[in-house]
Backbone as CSV, one residue per row, in Angstrom:
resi,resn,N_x,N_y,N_z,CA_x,CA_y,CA_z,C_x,C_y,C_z
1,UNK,17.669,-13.578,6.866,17.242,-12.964,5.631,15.909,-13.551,5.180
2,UNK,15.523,-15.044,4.983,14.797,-15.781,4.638,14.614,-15.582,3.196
3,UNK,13.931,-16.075,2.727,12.929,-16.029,1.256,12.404,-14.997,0.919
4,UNK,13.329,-15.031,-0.626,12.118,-13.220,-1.086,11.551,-13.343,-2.318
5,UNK,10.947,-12.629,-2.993,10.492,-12.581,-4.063,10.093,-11.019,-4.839
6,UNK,10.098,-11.391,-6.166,9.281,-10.184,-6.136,8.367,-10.233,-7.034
7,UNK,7.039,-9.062,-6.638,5.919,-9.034,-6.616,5.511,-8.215,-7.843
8,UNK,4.370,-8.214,-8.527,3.925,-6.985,-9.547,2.621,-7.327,-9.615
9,UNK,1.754,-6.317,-9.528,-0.030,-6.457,-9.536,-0.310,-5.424,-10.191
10,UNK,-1.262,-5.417,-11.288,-2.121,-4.900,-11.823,-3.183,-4.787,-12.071
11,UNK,-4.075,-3.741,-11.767,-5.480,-3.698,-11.802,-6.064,-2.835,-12.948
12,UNK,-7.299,-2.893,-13.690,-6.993,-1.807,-14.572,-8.514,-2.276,-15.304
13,UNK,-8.791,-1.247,-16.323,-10.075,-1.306,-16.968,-10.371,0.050,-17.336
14,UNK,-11.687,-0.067,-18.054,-12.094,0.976,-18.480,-12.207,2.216,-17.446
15,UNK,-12.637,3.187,-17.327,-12.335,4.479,-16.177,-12.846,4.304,-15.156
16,UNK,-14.421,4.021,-15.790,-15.867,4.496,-14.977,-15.823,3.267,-13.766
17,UNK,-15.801,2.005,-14.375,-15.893,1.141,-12.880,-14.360,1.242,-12.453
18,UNK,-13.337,1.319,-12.813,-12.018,1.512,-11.919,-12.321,2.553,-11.059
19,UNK,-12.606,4.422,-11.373,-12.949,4.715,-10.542,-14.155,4.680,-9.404
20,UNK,-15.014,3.920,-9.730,-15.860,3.214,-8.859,-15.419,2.430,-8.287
21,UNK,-14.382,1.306,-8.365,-13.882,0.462,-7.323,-12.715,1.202,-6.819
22,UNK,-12.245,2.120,-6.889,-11.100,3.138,-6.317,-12.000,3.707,-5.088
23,UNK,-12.790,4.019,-5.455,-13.537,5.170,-4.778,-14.056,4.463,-3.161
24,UNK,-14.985,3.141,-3.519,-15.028,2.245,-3.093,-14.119,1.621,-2.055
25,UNK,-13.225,1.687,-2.722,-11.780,0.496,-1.874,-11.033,1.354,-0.825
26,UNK,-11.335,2.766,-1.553,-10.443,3.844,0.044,-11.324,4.083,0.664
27,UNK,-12.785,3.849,0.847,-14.059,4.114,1.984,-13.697,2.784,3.237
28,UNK,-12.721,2.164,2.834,-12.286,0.643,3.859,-11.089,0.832,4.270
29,UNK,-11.300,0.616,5.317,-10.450,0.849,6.114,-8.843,0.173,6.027
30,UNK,-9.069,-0.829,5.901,-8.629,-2.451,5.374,-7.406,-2.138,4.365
31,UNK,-7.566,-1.148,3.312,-6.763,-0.470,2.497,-6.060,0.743,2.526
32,UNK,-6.184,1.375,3.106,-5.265,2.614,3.429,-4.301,2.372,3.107
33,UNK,-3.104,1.709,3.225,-1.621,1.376,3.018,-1.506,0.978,1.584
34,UNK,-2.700,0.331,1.080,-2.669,0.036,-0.462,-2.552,1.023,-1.292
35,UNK,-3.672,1.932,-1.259,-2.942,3.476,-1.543,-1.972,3.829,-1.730
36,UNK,-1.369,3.741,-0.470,0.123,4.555,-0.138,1.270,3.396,-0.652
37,UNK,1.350,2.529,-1.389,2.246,1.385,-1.980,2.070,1.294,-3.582
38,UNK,1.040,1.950,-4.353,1.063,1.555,-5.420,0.461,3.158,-6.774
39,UNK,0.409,3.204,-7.437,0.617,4.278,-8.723,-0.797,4.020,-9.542
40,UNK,-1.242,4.979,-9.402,-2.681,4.959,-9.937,-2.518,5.888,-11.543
41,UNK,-2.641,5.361,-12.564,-2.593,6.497,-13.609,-3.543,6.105,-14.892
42,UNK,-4.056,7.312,-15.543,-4.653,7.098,-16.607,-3.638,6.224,-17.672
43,UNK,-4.657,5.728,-18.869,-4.148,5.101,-20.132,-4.828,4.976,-21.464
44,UNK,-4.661,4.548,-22.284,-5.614,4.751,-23.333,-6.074,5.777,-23.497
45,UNK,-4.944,7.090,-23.473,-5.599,8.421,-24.016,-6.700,8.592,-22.854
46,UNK,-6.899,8.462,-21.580,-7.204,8.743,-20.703,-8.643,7.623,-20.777
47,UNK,-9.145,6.662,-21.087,-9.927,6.244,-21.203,-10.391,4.945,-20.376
48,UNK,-9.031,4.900,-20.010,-8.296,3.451,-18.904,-7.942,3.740,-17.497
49,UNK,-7.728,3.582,-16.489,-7.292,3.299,-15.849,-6.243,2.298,-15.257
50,UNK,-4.963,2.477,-14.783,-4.596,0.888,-14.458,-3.820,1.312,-12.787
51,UNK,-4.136,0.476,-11.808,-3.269,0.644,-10.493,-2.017,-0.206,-10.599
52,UNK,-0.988,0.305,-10.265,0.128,-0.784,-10.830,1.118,-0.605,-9.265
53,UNK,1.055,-1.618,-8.871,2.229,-1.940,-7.644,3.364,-3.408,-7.515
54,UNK,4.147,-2.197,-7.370,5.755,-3.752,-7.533,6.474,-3.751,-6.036
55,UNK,7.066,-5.064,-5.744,7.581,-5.035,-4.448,8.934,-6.154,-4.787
56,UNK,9.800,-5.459,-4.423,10.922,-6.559,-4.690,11.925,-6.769,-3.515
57,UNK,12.661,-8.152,-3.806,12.929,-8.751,-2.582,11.740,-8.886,-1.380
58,UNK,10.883,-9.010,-1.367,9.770,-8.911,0.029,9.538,-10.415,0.387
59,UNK,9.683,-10.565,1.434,8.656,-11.941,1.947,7.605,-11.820,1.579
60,UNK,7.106,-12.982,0.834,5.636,-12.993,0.375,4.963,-14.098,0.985
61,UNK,4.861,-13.968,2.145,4.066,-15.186,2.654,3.004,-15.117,2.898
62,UNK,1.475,-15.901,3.162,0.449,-15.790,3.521,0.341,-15.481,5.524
63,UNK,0.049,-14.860,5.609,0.413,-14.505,7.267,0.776,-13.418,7.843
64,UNK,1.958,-12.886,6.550,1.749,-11.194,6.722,0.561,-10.054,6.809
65,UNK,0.872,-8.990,7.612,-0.186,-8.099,7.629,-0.317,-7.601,5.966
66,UNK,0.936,-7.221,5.808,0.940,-6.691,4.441,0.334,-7.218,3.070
67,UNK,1.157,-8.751,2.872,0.500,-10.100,2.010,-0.981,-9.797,2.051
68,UNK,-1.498,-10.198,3.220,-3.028,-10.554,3.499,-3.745,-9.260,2.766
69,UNK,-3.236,-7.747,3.255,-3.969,-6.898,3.063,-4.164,-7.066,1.268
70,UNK,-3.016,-6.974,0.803,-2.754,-7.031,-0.578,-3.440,-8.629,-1.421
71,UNK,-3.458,-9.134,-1.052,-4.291,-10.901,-1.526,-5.904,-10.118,-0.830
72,UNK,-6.263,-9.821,-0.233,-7.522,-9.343,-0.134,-8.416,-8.237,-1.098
73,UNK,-7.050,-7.163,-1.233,-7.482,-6.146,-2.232,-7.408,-6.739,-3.640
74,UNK,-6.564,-7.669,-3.932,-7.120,-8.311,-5.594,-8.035,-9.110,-5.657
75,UNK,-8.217,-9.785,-4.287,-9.598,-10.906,-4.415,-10.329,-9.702,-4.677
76,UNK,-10.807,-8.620,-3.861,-12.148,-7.708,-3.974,-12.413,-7.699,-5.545
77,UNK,-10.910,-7.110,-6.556,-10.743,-6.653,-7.429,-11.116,-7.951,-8.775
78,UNK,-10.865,-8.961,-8.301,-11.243,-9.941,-8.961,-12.441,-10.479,-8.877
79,UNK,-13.634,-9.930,-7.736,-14.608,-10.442,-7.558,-15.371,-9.206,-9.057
80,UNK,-14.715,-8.454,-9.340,-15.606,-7.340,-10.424,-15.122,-7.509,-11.538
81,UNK,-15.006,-9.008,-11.630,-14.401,-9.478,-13.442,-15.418,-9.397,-14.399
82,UNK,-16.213,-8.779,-14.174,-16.920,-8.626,-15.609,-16.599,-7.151,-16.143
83,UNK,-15.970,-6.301,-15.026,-15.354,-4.777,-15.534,-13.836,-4.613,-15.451
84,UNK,-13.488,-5.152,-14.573,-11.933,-5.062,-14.218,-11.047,-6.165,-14.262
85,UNK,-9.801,-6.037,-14.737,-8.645,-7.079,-15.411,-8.079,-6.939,-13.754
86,UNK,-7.240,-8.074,-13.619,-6.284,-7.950,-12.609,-5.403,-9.030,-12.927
87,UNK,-3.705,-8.526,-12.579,-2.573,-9.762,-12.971,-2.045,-9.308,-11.769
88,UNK,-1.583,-10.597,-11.731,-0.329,-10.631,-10.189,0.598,-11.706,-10.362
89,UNK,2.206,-11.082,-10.424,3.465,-11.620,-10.928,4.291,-11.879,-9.795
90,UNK,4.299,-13.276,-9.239,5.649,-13.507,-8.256,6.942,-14.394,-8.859
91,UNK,8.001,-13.855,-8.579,9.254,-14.898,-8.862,9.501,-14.706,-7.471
92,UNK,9.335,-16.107,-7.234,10.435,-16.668,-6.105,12.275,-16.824,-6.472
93,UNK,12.496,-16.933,-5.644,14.272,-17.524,-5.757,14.783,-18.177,-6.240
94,UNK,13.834,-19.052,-5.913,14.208,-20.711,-6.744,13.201,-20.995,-8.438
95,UNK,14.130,-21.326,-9.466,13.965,-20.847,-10.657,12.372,-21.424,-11.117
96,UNK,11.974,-22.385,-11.023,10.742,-23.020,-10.628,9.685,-22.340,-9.811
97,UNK,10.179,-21.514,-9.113,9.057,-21.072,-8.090,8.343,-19.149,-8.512
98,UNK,7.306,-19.171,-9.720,6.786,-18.554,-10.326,5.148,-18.686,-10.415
99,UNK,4.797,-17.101,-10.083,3.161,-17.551,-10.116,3.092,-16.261,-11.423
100,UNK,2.001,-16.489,-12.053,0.931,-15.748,-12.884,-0.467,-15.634,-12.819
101,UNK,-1.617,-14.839,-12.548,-2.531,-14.934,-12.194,-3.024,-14.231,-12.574
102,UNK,-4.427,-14.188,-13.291,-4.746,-13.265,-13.749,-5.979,-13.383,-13.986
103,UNK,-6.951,-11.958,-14.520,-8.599,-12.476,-14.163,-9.111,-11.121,-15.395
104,UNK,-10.497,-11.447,-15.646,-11.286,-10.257,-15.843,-11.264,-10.188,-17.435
105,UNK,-12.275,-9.508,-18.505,-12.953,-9.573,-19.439,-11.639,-9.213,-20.266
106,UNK,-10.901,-8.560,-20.491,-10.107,-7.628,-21.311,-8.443,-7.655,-20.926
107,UNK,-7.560,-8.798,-20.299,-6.349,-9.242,-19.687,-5.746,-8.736,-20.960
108,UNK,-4.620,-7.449,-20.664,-3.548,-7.235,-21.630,-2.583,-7.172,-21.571
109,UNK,-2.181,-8.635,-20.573,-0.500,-8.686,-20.924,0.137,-7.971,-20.133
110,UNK,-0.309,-7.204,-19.300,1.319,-6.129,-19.157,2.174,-6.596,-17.979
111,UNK,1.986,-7.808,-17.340,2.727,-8.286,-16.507,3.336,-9.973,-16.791
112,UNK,5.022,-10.291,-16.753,4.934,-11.285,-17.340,6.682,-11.541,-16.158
113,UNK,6.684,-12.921,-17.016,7.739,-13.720,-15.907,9.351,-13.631,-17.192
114,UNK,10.236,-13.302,-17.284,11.106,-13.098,-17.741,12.339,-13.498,-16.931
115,UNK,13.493,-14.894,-16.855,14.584,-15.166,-16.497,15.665,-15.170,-17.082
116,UNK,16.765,-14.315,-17.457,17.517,-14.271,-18.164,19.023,-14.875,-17.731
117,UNK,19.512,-14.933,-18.993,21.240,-15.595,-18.389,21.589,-14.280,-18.977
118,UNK,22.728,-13.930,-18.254,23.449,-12.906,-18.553,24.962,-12.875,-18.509
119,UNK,25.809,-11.981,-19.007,27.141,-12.382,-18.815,28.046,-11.140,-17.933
120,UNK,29.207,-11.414,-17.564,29.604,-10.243,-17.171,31.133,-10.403,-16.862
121,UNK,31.806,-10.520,-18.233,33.447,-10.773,-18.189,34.297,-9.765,-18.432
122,UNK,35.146,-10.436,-17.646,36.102,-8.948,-17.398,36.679,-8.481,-18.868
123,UNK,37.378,-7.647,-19.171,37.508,-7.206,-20.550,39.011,-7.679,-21.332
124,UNK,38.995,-8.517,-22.438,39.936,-9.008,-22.815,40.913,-8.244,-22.778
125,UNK,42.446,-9.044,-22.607,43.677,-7.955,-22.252,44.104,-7.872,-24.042
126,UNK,44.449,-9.175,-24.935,44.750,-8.763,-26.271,43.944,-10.112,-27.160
127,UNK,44.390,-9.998,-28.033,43.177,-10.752,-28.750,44.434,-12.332,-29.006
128,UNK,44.158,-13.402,-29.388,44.955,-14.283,-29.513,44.599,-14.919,-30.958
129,UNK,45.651,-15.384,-31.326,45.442,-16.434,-32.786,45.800,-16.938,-32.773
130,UNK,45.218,-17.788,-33.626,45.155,-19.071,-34.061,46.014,-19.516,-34.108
């Protein structure tokens, strides 16, 4: 099985340079599959852009074809921080093992690390007193 995690990246900004680095990023070859893995949609009353891709349970290791391609396409995306935001959310397995990362003029939050306790008991048969 090994080690999994899961993943959430966001890219996003005003229209004009998102679709300039969209436009850009599918002329490479390098990305094709990035495309085909993640949800491109307007925001801000159409004024925004944001690319949003989640991967859960995945091996996230450095070494993968996949990893690499994806750690390459946010470096690009992070090299254009004076127009474009980018966050990238991993939980590992182990409760400690959490990244947050994030870049660019205008960072709003929309990706975050959340561990909850939860309960899940079977349903009392009658009530007892005191």
């Amino acid at each position: 099985m090994g080690y999994r995690s899961n993943v959430a990246i966001a890219i996003y900004g005003l229209e004009a340079p998102m679709v300039a680095f969209i436009a850009a990023s599918r002329l490479k070859e390098d990305f094709t599959e990035v495309f085909k893995e993640c949800e491109i949609y307007p925001y801000k009353g159409g004024t925004h852009l944001m690319l949003l891709a989640q991967f859960n349970g995945v091996k996230w290791y450095d070494g993968y074809e996949d990893v690499d391609r994806w750690t390459k396409f946010v470096s690009l995306a992070t090299e254009q921080d004076e127009f474009i935001n980018t966050e990238f959310v991993r939980i590992g397995e182990e409760n400690d093992d959490n990244e947050h990362d994030y870049s660019g003029p205008d960072v709003e939050w929309h990706l975050g690390i959340s561990r909850e306790v939860y309960t899940d008991l079977p349903q009392k048969d009658k009530e007892l007193t005191a």
